[in-house]
C-alpha positions as CSV (number, residue, x, y, z in Angstrom):
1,X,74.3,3.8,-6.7
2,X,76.6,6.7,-8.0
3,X,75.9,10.3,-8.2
4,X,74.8,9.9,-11.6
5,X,72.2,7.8,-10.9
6,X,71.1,8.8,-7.6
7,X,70.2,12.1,-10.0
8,X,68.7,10.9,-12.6
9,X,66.6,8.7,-10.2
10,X,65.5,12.0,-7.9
11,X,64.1,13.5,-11.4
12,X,62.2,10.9,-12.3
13,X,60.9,10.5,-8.8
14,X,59.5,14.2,-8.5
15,X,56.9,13.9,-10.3
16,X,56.1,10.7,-8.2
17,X,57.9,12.0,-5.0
18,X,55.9,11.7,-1.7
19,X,55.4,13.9,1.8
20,X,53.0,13.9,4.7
21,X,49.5,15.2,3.7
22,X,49.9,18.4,6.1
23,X,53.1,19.4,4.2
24,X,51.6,18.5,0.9
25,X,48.5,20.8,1.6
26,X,50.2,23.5,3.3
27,X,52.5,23.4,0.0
28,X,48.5,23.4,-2.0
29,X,47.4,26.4,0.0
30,X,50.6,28.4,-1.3
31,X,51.1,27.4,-4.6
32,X,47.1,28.1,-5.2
33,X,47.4,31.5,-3.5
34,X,50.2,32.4,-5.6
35,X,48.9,31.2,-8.8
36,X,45.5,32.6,-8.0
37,X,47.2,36.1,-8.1
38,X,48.7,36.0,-11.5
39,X,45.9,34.8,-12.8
40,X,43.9,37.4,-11.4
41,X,45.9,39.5,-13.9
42,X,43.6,38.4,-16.8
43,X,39.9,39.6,-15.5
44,X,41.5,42.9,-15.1
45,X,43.1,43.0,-18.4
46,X,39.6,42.5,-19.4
47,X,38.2,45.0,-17.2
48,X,40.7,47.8,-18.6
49,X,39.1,47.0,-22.2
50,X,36.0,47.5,-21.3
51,X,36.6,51.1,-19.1
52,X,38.4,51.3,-22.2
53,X,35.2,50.8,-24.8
54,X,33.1,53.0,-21.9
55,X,35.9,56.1,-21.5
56,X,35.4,56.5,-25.6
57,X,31.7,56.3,-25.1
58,X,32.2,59.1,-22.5
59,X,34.6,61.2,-24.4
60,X,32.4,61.3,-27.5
61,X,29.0,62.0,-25.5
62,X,31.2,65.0,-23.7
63,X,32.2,65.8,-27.1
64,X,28.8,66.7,-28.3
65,X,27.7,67.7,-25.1
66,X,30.8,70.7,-25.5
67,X,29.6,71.7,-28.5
68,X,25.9,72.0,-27.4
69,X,27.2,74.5,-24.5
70,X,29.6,76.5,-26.2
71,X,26.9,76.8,-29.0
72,X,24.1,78.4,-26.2
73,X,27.0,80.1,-24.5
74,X,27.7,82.0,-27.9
75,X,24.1,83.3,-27.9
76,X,24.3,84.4,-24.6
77,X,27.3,86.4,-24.8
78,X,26.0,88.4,-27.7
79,X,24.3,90.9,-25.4
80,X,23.0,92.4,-28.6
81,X,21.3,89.7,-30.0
82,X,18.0,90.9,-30.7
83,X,15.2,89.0,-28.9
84,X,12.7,90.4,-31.1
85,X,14.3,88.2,-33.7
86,X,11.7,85.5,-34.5
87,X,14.2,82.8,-35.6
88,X,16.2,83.6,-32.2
89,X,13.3,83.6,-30.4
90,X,11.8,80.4,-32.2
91,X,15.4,78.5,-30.9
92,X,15.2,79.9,-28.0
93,X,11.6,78.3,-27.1
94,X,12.6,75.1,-28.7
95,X,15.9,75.1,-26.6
96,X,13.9,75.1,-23.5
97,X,11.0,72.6,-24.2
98,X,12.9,69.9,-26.4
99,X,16.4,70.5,-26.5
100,X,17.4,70.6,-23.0
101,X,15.5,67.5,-22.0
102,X,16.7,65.6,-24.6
103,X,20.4,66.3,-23.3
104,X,19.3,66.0,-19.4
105,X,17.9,62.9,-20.4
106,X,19.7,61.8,-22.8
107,X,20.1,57.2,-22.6
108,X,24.0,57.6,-23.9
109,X,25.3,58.0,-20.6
110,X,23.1,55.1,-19.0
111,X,23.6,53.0,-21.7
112,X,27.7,53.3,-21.7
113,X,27.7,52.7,-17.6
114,X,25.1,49.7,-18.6
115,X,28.0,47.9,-20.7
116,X,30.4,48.6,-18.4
117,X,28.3,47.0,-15.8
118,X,27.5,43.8,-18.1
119,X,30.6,43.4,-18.6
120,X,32.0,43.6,-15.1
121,X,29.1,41.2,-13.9
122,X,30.5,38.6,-16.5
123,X,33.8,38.6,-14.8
124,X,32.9,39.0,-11.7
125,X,33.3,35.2,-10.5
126,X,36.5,35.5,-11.1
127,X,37.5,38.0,-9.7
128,X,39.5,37.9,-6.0
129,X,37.1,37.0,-3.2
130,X,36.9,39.8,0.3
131,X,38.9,36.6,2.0
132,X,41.3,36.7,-0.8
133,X,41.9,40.6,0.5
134,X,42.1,39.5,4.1
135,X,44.9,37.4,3.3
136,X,46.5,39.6,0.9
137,X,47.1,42.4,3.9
138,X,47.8,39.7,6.3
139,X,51.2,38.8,4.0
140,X,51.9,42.6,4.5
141,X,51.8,42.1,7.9
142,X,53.7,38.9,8.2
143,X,56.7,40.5,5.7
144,X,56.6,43.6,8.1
145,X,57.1,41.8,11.1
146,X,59.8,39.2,9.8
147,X,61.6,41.8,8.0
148,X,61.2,44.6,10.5
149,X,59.8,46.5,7.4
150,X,59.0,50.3,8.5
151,X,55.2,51.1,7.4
152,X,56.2,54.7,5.8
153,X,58.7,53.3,4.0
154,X,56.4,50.5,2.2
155,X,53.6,53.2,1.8
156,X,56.1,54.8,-0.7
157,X,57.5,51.6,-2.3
158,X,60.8,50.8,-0.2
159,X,61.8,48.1,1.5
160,X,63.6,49.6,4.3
161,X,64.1,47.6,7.4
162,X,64.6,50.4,10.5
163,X,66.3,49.5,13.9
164,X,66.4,53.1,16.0
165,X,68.6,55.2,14.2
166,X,69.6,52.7,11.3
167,X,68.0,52.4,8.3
168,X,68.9,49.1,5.8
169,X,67.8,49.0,2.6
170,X,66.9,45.6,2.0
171,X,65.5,46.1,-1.9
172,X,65.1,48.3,-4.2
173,X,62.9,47.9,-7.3
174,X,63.2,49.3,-10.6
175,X,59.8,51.3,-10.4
176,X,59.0,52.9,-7.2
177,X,55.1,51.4,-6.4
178,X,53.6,53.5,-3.1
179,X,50.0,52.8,-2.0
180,X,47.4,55.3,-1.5
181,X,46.0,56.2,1.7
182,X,42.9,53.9,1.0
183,X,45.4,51.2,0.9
184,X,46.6,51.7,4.0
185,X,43.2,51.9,5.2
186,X,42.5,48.6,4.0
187,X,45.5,47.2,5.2
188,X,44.7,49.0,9.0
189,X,41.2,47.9,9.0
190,X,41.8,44.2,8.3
191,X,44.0,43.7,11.5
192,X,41.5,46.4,13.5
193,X,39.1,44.1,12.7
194,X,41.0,41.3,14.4
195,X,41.4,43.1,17.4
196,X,45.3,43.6,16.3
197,X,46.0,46.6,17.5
198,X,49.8,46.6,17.1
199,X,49.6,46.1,13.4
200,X,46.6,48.9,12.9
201,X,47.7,52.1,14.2
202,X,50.9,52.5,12.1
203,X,48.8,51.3,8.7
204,X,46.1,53.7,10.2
205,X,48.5,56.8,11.1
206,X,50.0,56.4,7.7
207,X,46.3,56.4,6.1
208,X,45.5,59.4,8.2
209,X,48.8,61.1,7.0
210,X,48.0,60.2,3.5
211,X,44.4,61.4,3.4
212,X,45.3,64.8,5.3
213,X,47.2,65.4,2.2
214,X,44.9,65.1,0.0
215,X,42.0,66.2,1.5
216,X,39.1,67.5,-0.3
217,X,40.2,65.5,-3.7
218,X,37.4,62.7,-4.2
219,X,38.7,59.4,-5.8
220,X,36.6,57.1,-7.7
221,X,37.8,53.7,-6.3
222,X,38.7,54.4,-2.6
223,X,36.1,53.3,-0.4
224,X,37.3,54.9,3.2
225,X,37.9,59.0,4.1
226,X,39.8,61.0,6.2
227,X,37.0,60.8,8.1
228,X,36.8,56.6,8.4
229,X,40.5,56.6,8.6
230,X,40.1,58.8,12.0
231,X,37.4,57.2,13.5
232,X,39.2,53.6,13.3
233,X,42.4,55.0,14.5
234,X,41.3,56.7,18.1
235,X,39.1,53.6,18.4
236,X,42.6,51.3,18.3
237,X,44.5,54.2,20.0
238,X,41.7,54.0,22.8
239,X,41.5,49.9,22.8
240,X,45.4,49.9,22.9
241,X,45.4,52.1,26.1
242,X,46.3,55.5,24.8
243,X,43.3,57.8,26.0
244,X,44.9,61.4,24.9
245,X,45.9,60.2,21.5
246,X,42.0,58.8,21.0
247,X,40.8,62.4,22.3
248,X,42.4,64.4,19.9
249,X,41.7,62.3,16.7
250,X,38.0,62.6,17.8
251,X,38.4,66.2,18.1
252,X,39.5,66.2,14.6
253,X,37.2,64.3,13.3
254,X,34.8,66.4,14.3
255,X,36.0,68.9,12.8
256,X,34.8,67.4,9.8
257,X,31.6,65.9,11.1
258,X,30.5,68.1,13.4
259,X,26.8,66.3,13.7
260,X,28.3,62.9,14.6
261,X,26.5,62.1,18.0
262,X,28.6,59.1,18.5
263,X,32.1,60.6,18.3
264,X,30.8,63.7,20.4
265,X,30.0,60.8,23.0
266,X,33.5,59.3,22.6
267,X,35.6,63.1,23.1
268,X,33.3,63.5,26.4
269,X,34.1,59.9,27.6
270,X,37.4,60.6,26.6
271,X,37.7,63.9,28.4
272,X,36.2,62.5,31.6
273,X,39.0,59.8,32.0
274,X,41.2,62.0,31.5
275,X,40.3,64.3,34.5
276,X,40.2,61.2,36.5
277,X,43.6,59.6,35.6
278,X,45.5,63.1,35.0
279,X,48.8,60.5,34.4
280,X,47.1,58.8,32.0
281,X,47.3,62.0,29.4
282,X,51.2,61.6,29.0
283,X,51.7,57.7,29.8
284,X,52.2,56.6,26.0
285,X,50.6,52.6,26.2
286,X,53.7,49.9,25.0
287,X,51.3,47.6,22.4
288,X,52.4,44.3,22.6
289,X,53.0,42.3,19.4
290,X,50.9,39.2,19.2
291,X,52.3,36.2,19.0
292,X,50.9,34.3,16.3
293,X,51.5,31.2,16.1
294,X,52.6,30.7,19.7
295,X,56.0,30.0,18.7
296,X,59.2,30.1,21.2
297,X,61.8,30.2,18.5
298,X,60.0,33.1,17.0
299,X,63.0,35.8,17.1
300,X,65.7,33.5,16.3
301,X,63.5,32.1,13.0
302,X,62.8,36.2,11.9
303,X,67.0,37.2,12.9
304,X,67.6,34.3,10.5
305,X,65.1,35.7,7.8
306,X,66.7,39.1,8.2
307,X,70.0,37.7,7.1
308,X,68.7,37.3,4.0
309,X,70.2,34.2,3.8
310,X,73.9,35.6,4.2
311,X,77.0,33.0,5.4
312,X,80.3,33.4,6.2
313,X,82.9,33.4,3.5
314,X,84.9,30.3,2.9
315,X,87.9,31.9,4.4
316,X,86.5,32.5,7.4
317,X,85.4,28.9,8.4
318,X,88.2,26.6,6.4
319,X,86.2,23.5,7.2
320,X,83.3,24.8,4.7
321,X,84.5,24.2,1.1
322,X,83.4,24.3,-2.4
323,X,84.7,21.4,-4.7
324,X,83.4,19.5,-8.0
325,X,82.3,15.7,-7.4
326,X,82.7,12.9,-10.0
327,X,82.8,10.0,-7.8
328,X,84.4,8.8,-10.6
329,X,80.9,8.3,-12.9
330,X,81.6,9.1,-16.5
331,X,78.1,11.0,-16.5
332,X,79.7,13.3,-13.9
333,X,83.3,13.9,-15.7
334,X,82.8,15.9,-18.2
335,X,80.5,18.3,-15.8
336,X,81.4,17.6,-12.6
337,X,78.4,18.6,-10.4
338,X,79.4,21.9,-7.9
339,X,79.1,21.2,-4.3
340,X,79.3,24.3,-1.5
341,X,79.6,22.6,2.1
342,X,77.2,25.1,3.8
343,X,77.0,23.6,7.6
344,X,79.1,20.7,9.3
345,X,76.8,19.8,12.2
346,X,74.0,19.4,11.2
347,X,75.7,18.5,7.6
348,X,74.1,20.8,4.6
349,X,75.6,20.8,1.4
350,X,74.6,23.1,-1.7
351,X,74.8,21.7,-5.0
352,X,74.8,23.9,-7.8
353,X,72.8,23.5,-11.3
354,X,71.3,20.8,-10.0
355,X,68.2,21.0,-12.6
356,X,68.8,22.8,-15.9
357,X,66.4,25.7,-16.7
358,X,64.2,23.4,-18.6
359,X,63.6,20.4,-16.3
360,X,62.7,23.2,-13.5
361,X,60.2,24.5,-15.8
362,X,58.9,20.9,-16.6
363,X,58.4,20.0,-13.0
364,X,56.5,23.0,-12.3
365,X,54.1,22.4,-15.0
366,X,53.8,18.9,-13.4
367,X,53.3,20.7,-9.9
368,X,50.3,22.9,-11.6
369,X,47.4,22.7,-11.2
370,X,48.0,20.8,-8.0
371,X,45.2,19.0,-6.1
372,X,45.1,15.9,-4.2
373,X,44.8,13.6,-6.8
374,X,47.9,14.9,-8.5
375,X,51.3,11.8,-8.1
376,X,53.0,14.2,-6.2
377,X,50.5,12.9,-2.9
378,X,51.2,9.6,-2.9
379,X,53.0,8.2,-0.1
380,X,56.1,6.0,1.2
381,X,56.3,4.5,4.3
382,X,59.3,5.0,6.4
383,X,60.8,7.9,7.7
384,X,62.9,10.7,5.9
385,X,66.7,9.7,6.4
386,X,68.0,12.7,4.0
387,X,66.1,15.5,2.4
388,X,67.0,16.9,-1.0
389,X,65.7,20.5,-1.4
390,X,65.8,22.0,-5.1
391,X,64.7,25.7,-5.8
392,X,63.1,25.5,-9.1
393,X,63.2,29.6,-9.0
394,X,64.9,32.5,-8.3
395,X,64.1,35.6,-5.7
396,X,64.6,39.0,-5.5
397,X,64.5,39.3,-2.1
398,X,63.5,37.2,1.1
399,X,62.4,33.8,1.0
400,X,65.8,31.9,3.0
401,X,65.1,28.6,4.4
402,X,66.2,28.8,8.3
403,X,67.4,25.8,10.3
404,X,66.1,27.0,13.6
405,X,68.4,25.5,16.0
406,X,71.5,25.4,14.1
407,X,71.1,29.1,14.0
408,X,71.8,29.7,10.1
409,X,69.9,30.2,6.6
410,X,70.5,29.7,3.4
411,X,69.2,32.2,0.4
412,X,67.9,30.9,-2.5
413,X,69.5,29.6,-5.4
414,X,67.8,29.0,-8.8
415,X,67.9,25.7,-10.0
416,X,70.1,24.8,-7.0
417,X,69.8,21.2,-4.3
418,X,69.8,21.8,-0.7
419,X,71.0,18.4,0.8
420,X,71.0,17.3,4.3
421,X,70.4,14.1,6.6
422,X,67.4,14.2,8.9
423,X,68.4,11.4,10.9
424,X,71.6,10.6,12.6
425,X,73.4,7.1,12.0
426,X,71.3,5.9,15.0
427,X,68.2,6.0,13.5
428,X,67.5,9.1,15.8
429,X,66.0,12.5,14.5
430,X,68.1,15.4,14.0
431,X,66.5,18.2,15.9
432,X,69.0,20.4,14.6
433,X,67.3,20.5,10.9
434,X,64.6,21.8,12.2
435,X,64.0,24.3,9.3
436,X,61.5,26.3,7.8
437,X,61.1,29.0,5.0
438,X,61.0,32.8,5.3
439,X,58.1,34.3,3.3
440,X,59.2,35.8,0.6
441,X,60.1,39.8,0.0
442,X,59.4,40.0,-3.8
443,X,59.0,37.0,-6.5
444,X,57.9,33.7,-6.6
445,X,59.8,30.9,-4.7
446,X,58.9,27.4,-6.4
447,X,60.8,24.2,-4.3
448,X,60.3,20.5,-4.8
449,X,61.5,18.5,-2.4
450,X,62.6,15.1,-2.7
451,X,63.2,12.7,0.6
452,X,65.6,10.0,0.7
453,X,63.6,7.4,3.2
454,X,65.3,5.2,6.1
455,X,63.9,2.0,4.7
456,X,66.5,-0.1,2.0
457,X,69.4,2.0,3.1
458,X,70.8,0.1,5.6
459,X,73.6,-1.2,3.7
460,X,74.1,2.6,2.1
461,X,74.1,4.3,5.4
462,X,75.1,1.9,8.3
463,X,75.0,2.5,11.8
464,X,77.9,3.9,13.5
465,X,79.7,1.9,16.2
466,X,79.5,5.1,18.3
467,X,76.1,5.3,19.6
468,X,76.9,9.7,19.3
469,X,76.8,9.2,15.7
């Protein structure tokens, strides 16, 4: 089969193409999350029309409510108005047995906060789910500890990765995006709430930080304080095995809450250990990252991810080339398909503009919605001799698939084919594509994948007469 046909025979096939179900649903689980999120963008376009509708509900009722003040204000600041003035005095009655009660309780402002409430409740199923949250900060973690993100840094919209006294920008977007200190909150809370220590305190610290600044100035939408952000940060501080640090954030929150029996309990706890482990005021507990999933390549997979994907130049390693291939099809002469040699054991090619821009865009609309009754679930027996990997989408940042024990990654590449064999001649797995994807910094990673199985390739592929092969 030439090239030619070998491709058109991969497109027709993805929308028929075939994994294991664990893959396939792991793949559901993602692509559902992400889609989930942008079309969470439409109940809150709604939402902003009606706060909309409400705000100019609001603004006219304060309108006339203006003009009823400054109107009684005038009279008041006449301090010769006569009383004695029977019209005045008439108003004045009237002012105070009718008038004022019909603003006090006046139905506009109940009935503009009663359609804003309708409303909501009408969208409300669609709206993102407390789990959906959960998972939300969870991704914050996960990019944090891949990228070796510094919390401060994404608090104020920058992706800055910081190793001591070294700061690397790894992206920078257009329109600087920093989270509030309820944010942060939320983010700290969800991983106090697992017992994740190592993950709360510097979401917490910054929400402390944040809400110190801005103390005093009540918010609408935030749902935690200053005083909710302290409270759940000595509590980590004190589970983590820092006993000063949890003594003087209960200090300071009581500074604020002065009647809170429970924190006054906590500072004299707090106190009391101190006196009995004086060492314990100045030894500064080392929180241990958790290891989640247990994995023992771990810190070569996330040194990989930091790379961004990032190889050495062509010059440096002559044995990795570029070249065109024909294989002498006339399909393939006119535009020859670009090939990048990436990796020479295990074997990884790149080919370039693999799809055009319009068959990616077909098979993701044939990936979406995706369920289990979709083509793309049925099976083939056999197993995997070569694996075709084509990135129907571009990044900004992140998203690298890393071959674990080959020890390199390769970035993304928009409408690109990641090609390798996942078994050798033998018949025997590869260990060394053992491979998996690094999330993904900012965008939307899309990848179909299309295997080439063992079975019917015997006289395509054939054993090697060394057994090494």
């Amino acid at each position: 089969m030439g090239p030619a046909a070998r491709l058109a025979a991969l497109l027709a096939a993805l929308a028929l193409g075939a994994g294991d179900p664990a893959r396939a649903a792991a793949r559901g689980e993602t692509f559902s999350a992400l889609t989930s999120v942008a079309r969470a963008l439409v109940p809150e376009r709604q939402l902003l029309g009606l706060l909309r509708r409400y705000l100019r509900g609001e603004e006219a009722r304060l309108r006339d409510l203006t003009r009823f003040y400054e109107k009684v204000l005038s009279l008041h600041e006449d301090s010769t108005t006569p009383v004695a003035n029977p019209l005045l005095a008439f108003t004045l009655i009237k002012r105070l047995q009718s008038d004022w009660r019909n603003v006090v309780h006046s139905l506009e402002a109940s009935e503009n906060i009663r359609a804003l409430k309708d409303g909501f409740e009408k969208v409300e199923g669609d709206l993102p789910a407390f789990e959906d949250l959960e998972g939300a900060a969870r991704a914050l973690m996960r990019l944090q500890d891949v990228y070796m993100l510094n919390v401060k840094g994404l608090a104020r919209g920058v992706f800055q990765r910081v190793t001591g006294s070294t700061v690397t920008d790894l992206y920078s977007p257009r329109r600087l995006f920093s989270l509030t200190a309820d944010d942060c909150f939320q983010v700290g809370k969800v991983a106090y709430d697992m017992g994740d220590y190592y993950h709360a305190i510097p979401w917490l610290e910054e929400a402390v930080s944040l809400f110190r600044g801005s103390y005093g100035e009540w918010k609408t939408e935030d749902e935690a304080s200053l005083e909710d952000a302290l409270d759940h940060l000595a509590f980590a501080y004190f589970q983590a095995g820092n006993v000063s640090c949890a003594l003087s954030l209960s200090q300071e929150f009581l500074l604020y809450s002065p009647d809170n029996k429970r924190m006054a309990r906590n500072v004299l706890k707090y106190e009391r250990l101190l006196a009995e482990s004086p060492g314990q005021a100045v030894t500064e507990a080392v929180i241990q990252r958790p290891n989640v999933p247990h994995l023992q390549t771990r810190d070569t997979y996330e040194g990989l991810c930091q790379t961004l994907g990032s190889q050495p130049t062509h010059y440096q390693i002559p044995s990795l080339y570029c070249s065109y291939e024909t294989n002498s099809s006339p399909y393939l002469l006119l535009q020859p398909i670009r090939k990048e040699v990436i990796h020479l054991e295990p074997y990884v090619a790149l080919y370039h503009d693999f799809v055009s821009d319009s068959e990616a865009h077909k098979i993701r609309e044939l990936a979406e919605p995706w369920s289990p009754s979709s083509p793309l679930y049925r099976m083939k027996s056999g197993n995997r001799v070569a694996t075709f990997m084509i990135y129907l989408s571009s990044v900004e940042a992140g998203g690298a698939t890393a071959f674990i024990y080959a020890n390199f990654s390769v970035p993304v590449v928009k409408n690109a084919a990641l090609f390798w064999w996942n078994l050798h001649r033998s018949g025997e797995g590869d260990g060394d594509t053992l491979h998996a994807g690094c999330p993904v910094l900012v965008g939307d990673k899309w990848v179909a994948n299309k295997w080439i199985h063992e079975y019917g390739q015997e006289f395509r592929r054939p054993c090697s007469s060394s057994p090494e092969d």
